[in-house]
ZAMARGU-4260 file (C-alpha; in steps of 0.2 Angstrom, whole numbers, plus 5000, padded with zeros to 4 digits):
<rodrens>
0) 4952/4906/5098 | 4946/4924/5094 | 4937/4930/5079 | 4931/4948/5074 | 4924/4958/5058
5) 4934/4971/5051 | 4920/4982/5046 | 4913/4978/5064 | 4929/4988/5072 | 4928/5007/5076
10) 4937/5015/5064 | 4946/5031/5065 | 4958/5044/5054 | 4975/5045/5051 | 4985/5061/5049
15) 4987/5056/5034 | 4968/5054/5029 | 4967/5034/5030 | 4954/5024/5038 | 4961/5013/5051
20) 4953/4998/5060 | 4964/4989/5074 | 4961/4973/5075 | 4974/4970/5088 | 4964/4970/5102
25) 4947/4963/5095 | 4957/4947/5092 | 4969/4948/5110 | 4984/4948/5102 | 4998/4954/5114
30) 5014/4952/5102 | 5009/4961/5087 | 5001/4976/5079 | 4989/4972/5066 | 4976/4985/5058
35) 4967/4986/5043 | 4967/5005/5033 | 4956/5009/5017 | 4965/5025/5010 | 4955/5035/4997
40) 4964/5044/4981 | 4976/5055/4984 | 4981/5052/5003 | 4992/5044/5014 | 4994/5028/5027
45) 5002/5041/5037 | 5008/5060/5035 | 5027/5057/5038 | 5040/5048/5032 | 5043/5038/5048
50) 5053/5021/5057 | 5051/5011/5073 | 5066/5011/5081 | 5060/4992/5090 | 5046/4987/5078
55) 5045/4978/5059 | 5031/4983/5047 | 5024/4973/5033 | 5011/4982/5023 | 5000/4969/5013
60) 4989/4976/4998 | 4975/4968/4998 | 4966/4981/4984 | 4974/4995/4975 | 4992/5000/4972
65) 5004/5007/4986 | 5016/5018/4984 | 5029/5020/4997 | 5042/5034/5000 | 5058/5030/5009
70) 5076/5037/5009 | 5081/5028/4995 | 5067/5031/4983 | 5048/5026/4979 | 5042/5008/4979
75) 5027/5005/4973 | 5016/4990/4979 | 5004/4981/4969 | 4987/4971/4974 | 4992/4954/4982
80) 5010/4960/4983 | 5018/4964/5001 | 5033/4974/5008 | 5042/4973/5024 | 5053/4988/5033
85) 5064/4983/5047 | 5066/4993/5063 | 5074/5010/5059 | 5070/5009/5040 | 5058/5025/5036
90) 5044/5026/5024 | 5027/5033/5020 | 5015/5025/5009 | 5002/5034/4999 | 4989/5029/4987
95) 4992/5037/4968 | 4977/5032/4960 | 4957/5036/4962 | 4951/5018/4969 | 4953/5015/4987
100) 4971/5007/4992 | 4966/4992/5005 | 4980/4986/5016 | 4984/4974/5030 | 4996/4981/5041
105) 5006/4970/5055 | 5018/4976/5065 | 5032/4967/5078 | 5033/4968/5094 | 5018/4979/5097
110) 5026/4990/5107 | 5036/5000/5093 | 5048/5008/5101 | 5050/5027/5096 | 5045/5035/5082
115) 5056/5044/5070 | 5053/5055/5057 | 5065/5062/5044 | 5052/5071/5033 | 5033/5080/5033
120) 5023/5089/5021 | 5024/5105/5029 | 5044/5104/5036 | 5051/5095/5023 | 5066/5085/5026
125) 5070/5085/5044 | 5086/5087/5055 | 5090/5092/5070 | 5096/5111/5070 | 5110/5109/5082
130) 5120/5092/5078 | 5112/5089/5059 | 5105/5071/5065 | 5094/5068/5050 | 5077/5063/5060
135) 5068/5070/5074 | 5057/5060/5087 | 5041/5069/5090 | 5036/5071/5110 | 5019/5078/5118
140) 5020/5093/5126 | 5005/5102/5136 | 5004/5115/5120 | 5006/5104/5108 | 5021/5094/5101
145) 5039/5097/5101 | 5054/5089/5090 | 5070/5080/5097 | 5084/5076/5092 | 5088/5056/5097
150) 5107/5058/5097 | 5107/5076/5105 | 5093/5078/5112 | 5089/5097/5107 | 5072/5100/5107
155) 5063/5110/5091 | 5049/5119/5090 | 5043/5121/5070 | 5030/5132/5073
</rodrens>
């Protein structure tokens, strides 16, 4: 058995201006992500709209409303309320409202696979300029970041 306190875990930032507390490790769980974010008014659990192409999400909300972007529209997520996105399924949530959003996050397997995105604040929508693939996976480069394409693998530089 393991046991730890939430507040007690080192917290750090999201991209999209959450607070994020893993707990994944604290209690030894090999199988599943699981993390704790407090997201002020006005920001986001992440900055893109994004999927795991090997991993499950479900996003409890423990305090606040969420509000989650996907391809087909806005869901929104009230306290005590939970939603789940299958591998491949892209979403973004954010909190609308003034009052911190709390949420338990739990993701399967761990290891997510890649990470697509198909939209950001600064891009917009994104496809792959050479085939039109309507998401991008985003790899570490010395400089930076790059984009590429999963089906065509053309790389793209934004900047």
């Amino acid at each position: 058995m393991e046991r730890c306190s939430v507040d007690d875990r080192p917290a750090t930032v999201t991209e999209g201006g959450a607070l994020r507390r893993s707990l994944s490790d604290a209690l030894g769980i090999d199988g599943l992500s699981l993390n704790r974010y407090r997201v002020p008014g006005g920001e986001r659990l992440s900055l893109s709209r994004h999927a795991h192409t090997a991993q499950e999400e479900v996003f409890v909300v423990l305090a606040g409303e969420a509000t989650f972007e996907t391809r087909a529209g806005e869901v929104t997520v009230g306290e005590r309320e939970a939603i789940r996105f299958g591998p491949g399924e892209f979403q973004c949530g954010r909190n609308d409202a003034d009052e911190d959003l709390a949420v338990l996050a739990v993701g399967a397997p761990r290891d997510a696979g890649e990470t697509l995105i198909s939209w950001t604040p600064e891009l917009g929508d994104v496809a792959c300029p050479d085939c039109g693939y309507d998401a991008m996976r985003v790899e570490a480069t010395d400089g930076g970041a790059v984009l590429v394409c999963p089906e065509c693998d053309t790389g793209w530089d934004p900047d």
